[in-house]
C-alpha positions as CSV (number, residue, x, y, z in Angstrom):
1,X,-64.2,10.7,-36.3
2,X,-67.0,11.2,-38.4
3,X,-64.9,12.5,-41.6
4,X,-62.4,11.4,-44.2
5,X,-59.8,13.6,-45.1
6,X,-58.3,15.0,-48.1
7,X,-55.2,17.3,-48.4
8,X,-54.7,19.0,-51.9
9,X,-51.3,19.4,-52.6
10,X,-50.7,19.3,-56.5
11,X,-50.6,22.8,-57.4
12,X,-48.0,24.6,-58.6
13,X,-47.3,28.1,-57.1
14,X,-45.4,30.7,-59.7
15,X,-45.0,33.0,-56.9
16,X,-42.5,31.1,-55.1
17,X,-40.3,31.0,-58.4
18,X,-37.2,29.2,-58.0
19,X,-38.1,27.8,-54.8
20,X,-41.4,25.5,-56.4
21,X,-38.2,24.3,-59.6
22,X,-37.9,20.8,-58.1
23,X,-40.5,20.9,-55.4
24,X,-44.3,20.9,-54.9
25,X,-45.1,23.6,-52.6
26,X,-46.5,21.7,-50.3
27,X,-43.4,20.0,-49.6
28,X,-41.4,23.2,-48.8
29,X,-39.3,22.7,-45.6
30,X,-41.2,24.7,-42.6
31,X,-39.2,25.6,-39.0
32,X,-35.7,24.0,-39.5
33,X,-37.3,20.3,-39.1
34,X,-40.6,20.6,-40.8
35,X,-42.8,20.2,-44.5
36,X,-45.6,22.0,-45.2
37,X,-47.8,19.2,-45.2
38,X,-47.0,18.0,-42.1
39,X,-49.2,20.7,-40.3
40,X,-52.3,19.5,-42.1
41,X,-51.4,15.8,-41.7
42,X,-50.9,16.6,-38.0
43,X,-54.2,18.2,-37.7
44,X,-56.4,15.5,-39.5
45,X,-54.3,12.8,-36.8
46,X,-54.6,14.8,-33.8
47,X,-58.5,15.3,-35.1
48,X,-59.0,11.4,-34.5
49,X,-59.8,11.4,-38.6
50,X,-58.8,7.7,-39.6
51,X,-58.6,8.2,-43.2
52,X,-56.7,10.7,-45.3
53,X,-55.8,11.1,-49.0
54,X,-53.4,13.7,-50.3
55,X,-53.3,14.3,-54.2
56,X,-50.3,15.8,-55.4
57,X,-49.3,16.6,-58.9
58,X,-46.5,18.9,-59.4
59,X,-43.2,18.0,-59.0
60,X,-44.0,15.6,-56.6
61,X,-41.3,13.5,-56.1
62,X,-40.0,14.9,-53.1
63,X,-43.6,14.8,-51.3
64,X,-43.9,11.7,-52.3
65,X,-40.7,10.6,-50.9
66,X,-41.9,12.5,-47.8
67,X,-44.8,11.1,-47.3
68,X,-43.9,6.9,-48.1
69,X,-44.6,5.8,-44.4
70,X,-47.8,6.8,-42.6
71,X,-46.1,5.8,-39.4
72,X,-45.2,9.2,-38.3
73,X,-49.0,10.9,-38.7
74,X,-50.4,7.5,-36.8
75,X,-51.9,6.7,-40.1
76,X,-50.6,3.3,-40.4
77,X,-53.5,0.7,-39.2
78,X,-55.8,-1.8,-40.3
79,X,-58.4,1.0,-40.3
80,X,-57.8,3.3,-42.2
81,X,-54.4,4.8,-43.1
82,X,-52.9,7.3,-45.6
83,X,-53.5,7.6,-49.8
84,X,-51.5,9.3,-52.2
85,X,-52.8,10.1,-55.2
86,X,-51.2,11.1,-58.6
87,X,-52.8,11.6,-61.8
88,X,-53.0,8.4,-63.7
89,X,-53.6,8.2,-67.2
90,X,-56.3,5.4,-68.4
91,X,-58.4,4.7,-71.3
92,X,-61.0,7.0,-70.2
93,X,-58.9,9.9,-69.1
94,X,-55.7,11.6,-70.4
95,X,-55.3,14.2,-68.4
96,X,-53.4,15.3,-65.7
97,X,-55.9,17.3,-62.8
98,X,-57.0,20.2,-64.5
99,X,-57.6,21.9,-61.2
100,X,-58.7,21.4,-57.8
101,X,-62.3,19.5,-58.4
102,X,-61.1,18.2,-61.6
103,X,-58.4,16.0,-58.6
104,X,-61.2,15.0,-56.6
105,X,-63.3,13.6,-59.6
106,X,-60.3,11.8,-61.0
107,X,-60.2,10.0,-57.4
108,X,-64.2,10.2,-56.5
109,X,-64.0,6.3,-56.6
110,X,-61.7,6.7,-53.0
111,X,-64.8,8.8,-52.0
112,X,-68.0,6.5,-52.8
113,X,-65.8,3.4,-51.1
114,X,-65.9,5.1,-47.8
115,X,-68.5,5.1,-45.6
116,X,-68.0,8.3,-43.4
117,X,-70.4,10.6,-43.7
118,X,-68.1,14.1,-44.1
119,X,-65.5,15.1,-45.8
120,X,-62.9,17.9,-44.7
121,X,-61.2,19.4,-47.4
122,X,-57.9,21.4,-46.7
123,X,-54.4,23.2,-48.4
124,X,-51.0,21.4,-48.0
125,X,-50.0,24.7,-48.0
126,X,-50.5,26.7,-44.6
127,X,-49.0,26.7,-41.3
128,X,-51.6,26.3,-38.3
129,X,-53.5,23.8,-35.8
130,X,-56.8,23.3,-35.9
131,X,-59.3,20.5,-34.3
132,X,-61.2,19.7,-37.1
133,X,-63.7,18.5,-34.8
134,X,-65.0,21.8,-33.4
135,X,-65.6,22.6,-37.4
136,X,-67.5,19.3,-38.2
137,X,-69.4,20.1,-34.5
138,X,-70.5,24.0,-36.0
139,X,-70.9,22.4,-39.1
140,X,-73.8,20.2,-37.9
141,X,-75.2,22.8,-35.8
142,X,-75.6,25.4,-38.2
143,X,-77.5,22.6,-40.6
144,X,-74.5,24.1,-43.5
145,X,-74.0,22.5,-47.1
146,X,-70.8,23.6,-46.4
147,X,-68.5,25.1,-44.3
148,X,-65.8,27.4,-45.0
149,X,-62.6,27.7,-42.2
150,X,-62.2,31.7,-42.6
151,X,-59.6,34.1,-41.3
152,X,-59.4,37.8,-40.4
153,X,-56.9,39.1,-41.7
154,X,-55.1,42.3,-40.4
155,X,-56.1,45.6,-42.3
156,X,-52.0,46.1,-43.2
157,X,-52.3,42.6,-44.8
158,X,-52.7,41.4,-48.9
159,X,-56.1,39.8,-49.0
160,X,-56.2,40.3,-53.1
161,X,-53.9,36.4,-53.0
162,X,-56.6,34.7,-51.3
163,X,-60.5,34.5,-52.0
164,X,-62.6,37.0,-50.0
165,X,-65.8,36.6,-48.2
166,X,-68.7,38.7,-46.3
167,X,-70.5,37.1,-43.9
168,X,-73.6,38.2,-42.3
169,X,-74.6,38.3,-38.6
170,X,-75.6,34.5,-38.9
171,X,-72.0,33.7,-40.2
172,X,-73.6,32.7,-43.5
173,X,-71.2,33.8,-46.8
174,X,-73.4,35.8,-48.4
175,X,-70.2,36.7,-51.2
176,X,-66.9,35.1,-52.1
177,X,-64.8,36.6,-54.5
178,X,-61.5,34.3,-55.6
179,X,-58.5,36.3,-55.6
180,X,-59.9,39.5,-56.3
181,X,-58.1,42.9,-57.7
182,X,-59.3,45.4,-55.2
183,X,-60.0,43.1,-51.5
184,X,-63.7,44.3,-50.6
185,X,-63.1,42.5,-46.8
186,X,-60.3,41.4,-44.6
187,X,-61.8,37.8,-43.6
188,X,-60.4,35.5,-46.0
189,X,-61.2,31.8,-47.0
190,X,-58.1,29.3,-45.6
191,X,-58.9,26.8,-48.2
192,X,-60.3,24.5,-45.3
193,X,-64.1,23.0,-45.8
194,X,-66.4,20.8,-44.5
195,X,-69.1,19.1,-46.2
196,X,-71.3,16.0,-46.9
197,X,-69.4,13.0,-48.4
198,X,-72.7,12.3,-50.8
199,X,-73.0,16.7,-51.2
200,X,-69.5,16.5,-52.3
201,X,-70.0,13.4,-55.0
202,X,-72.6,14.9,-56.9
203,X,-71.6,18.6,-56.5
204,X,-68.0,17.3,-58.5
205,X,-70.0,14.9,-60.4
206,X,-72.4,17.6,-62.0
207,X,-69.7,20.2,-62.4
208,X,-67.0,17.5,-64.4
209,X,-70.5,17.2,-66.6
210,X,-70.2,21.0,-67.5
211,X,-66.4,20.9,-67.8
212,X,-65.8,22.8,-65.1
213,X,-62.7,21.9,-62.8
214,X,-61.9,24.8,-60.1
215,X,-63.8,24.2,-56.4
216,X,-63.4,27.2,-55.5
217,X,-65.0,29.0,-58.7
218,X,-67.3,26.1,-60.1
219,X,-68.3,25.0,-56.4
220,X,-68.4,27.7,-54.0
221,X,-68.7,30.8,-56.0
222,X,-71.4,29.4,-58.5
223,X,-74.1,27.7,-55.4
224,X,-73.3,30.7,-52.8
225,X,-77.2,31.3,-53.6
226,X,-78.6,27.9,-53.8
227,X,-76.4,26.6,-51.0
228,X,-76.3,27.2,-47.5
229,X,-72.5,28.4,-46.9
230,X,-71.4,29.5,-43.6
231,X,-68.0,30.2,-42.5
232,X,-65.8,29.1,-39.3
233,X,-64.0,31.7,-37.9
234,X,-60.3,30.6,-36.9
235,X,-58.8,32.4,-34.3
236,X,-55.3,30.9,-33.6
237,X,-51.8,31.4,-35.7
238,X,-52.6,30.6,-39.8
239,X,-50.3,31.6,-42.3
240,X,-49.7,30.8,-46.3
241,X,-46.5,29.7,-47.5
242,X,-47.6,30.5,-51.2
243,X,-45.4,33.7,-52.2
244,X,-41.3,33.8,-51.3
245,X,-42.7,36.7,-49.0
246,X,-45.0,35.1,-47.0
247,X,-42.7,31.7,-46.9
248,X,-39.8,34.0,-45.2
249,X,-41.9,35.4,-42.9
250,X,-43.8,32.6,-41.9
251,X,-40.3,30.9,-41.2
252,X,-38.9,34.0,-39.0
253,X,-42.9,34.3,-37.0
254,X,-40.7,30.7,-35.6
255,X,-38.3,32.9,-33.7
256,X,-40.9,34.6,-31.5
257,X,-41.2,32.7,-28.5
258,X,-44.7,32.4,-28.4
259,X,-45.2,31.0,-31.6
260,X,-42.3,28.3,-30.6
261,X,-44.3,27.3,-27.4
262,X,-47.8,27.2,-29.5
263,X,-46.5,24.8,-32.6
264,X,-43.5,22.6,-30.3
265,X,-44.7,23.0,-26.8
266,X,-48.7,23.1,-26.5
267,X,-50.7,19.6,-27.8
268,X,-51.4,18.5,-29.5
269,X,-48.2,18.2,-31.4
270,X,-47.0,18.7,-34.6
271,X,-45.6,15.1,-36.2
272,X,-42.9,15.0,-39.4
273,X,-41.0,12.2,-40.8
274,X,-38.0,11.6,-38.5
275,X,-34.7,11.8,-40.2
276,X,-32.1,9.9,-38.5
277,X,-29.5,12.7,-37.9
278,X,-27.2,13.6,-35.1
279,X,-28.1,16.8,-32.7
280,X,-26.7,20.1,-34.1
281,X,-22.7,20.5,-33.5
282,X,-21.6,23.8,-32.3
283,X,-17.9,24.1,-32.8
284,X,-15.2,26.5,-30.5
285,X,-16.3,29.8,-32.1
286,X,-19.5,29.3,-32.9
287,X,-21.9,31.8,-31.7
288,X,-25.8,31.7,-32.2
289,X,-28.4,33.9,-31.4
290,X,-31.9,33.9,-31.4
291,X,-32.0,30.8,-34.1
292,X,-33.6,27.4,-34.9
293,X,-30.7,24.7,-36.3
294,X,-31.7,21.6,-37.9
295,X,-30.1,18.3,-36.7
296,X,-27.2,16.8,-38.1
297,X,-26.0,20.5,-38.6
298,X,-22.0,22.0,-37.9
299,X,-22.4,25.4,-36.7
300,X,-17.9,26.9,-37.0
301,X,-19.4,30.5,-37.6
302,X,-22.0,33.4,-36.6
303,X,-25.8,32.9,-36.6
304,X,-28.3,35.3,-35.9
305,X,-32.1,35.7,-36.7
306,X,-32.2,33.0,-38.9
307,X,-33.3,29.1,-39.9
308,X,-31.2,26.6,-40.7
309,X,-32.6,23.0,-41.7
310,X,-30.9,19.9,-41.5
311,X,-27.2,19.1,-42.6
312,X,-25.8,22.5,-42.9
313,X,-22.6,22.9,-42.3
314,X,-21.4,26.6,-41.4
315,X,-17.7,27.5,-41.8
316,X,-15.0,29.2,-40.0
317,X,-15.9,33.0,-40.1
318,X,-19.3,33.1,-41.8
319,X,-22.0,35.4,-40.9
320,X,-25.6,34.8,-41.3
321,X,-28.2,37.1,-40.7
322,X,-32.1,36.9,-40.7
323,X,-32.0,34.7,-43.4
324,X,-33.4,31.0,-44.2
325,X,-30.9,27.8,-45.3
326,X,-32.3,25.0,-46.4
327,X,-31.3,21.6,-46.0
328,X,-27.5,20.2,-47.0
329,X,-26.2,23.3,-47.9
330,X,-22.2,23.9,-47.4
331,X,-21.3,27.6,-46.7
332,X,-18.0,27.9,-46.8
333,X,-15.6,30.0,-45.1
334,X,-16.3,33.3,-44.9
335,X,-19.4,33.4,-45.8
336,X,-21.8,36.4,-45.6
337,X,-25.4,35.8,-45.9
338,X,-28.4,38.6,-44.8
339,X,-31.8,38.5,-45.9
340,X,-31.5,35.6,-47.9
341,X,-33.4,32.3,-48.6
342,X,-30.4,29.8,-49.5
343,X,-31.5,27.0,-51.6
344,X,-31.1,23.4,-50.5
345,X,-28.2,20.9,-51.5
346,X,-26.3,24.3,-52.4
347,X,-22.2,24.7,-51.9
348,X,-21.7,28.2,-51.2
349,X,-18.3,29.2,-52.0
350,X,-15.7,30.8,-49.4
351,X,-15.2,34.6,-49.6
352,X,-18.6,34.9,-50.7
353,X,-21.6,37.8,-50.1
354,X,-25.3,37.4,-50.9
355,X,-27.5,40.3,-49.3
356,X,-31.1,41.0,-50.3
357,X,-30.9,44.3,-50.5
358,X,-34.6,44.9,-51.8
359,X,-36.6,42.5,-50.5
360,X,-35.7,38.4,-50.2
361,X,-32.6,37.2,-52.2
362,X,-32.7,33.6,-53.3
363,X,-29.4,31.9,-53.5
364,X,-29.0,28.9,-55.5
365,X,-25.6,28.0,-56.9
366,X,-24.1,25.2,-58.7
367,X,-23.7,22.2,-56.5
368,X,-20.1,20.5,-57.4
369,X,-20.6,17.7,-54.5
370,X,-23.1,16.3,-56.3
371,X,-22.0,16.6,-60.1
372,X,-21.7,13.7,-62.2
């Protein structure tokens, strides 16, 4: 393809509070098997683009950790392959990324030594498939600076967390407003752009000249008017994971069926980092309904409605219900658990109850296994 890619995936979220304590949000566990990232890594692969870079930031050990073999995205060939970038501190700068275009400048040198022509830009923080080449191919046609990937959102829906744009009959943005306090549309920005490599040099270039660090405010915002910005309409599944809110629900949209047979069953496929873990044990007494369970699991208890990741082990007697547990956590016996999200590497002790009673309860409790 035509593009090089870069995923940004250093911010940290406050909205995902105790979740985002020892993990960049883009490294949040997705569908029992699954990182955030992964969906955008997938997408740049399955879009035949060559060349990717993500810069992370925030806690990113984890992600990094994640993401230390581009084998499983395809990435890993002589032309090409995958870059991760953290902020370095040199003679000349001291700074960690000060936001989102402050990260590309800091790394613009990975940019001038390529020699595609485009650049997409997306989140490492959303849930979707896209072919980035039907973008690029609109893109071109529409003779756009740049090119926003936009979203309609439903009228029951919060667009005041996202940035909000009006489009006119051409599809050109005529105004973007960044996480406003009263939401003017429903079509939203998915943090997904498409642009000229040498556009994109001297638009960060010029605006690390006036101190100015945010893309979205100091890039898209300011040239609205002198730029020709037009947006993509996406049609298929998109979700955030930015807010505990909309990472519960975007886990549980998993249990519909259709949304099962659109991420695991349609290509192109979505790729992660393979664990080597046995299949899911179900134990005499086990009952499970209507669930996703992560390999290398031991199901002794009831299950319904929910997500389990990888290495949970379920004791004699526990209930859990429409609730979310993260990798290597040990519930044990007699467990209850509804409308919870159940931090990873947790022991849950037996006899105990954990119900979100007004909205999502996060569990996190001291982990003795791994105590010093």
């Amino acid at each position: 393809m035509r593009a090089v890619g870069i995923i940004l995936a250093g911010g940290n979220n406050r909205k995902m509070t105790e979740l985002t304590t020892k993990r960049a949000v883009a490294a949040m566990p997705v569908a029992s098997s699954y990182r955030a990232i992964d969906f955008a890594l997938s997408n740049m692969t399955n879009s035949h683009i060559q060349k990717v870079a993500v810069l992370t930031q925030y806690n990113a050990r984890s992600l990094n950790e994640h993401l230390n073999s581009s084998k499983w995205w395809d990435f890993g060939r002589k032309q090409g392959g995958l870059y991760v970038f953290t902020p370095v501190i040199t003679t000349n700068n001291g700074y960690w990324y000060r936001g989102t275009a402050d990260a590309i400048y800091q790394n613009l040198d990975f940019l001038k030594k390529c020699h595609e022509p485009y650049v997409i830009i997306a989140s490492g923080d959303a849930v979707y498939k896209l072919d980035y080449n039907k973008v690029l191919e609109y893109h071109i046609a529409k003779r756009s600076d740049i090119t926003v990937v936009v979203k309609e959102l439903q009228d029951s829906e919060d667009a005041t967390r996202f940035g909000t744009v009006r489009m006119n009959e051409s599809a050109r943005i005529e105004d973007f407003e960044e996480k406003p306090m009263v939401a003017h549309s429903q079509t939203i920005s998915t943090g997904i752009y498409v642009m000229r490599r040498r556009l994109l040099i001297d638009l960060i270039e010029h605006s690390q000249q006036e101190d100015r660090y945010d893309f979205v405010s100091d890039i898209l915002i300011r040239y609205k008017n002198l730029k020709k910005i037009y947006g993509y309409k996406l049609k298929s599944y998109w979700s955030n994971i930015a807010t505990v809110d909309s990472y519960y629900k975007t886990n549980m949209a998993f249990l519909k069926p259709e949304v099962r047979k659109y991420f695991f069953k349609e290509l192109p496929l979505i790729y992660s980092k393979v664990s080597d873990q046995p299949p899911a044990k179900y134990n005499p007494g086990a009952s499970v309904k209507n669930s996703l369970i992560g390999s290398g699991s031991i199901i002794n208890g009831t299950v319904e409605n929910s997500v389990i990741f990888k290495k949970v082990f379920v004791g004699n007697n526990c209930v859990i219900k429409n609730s979310i547990v993260l990798n290597d956590v040990y519930l044990g016996d007699n467990t209850y658990i509804e409308n919870c999200i159940v931090e990873s590497r947790g022991t849950i002790r037996a006899n105990t109850r954990h119900i979100g009673e007004n909205g999502v309860k996060i569990v996190i409790e001291k982990n003795d296994r791994y105590a010093m």
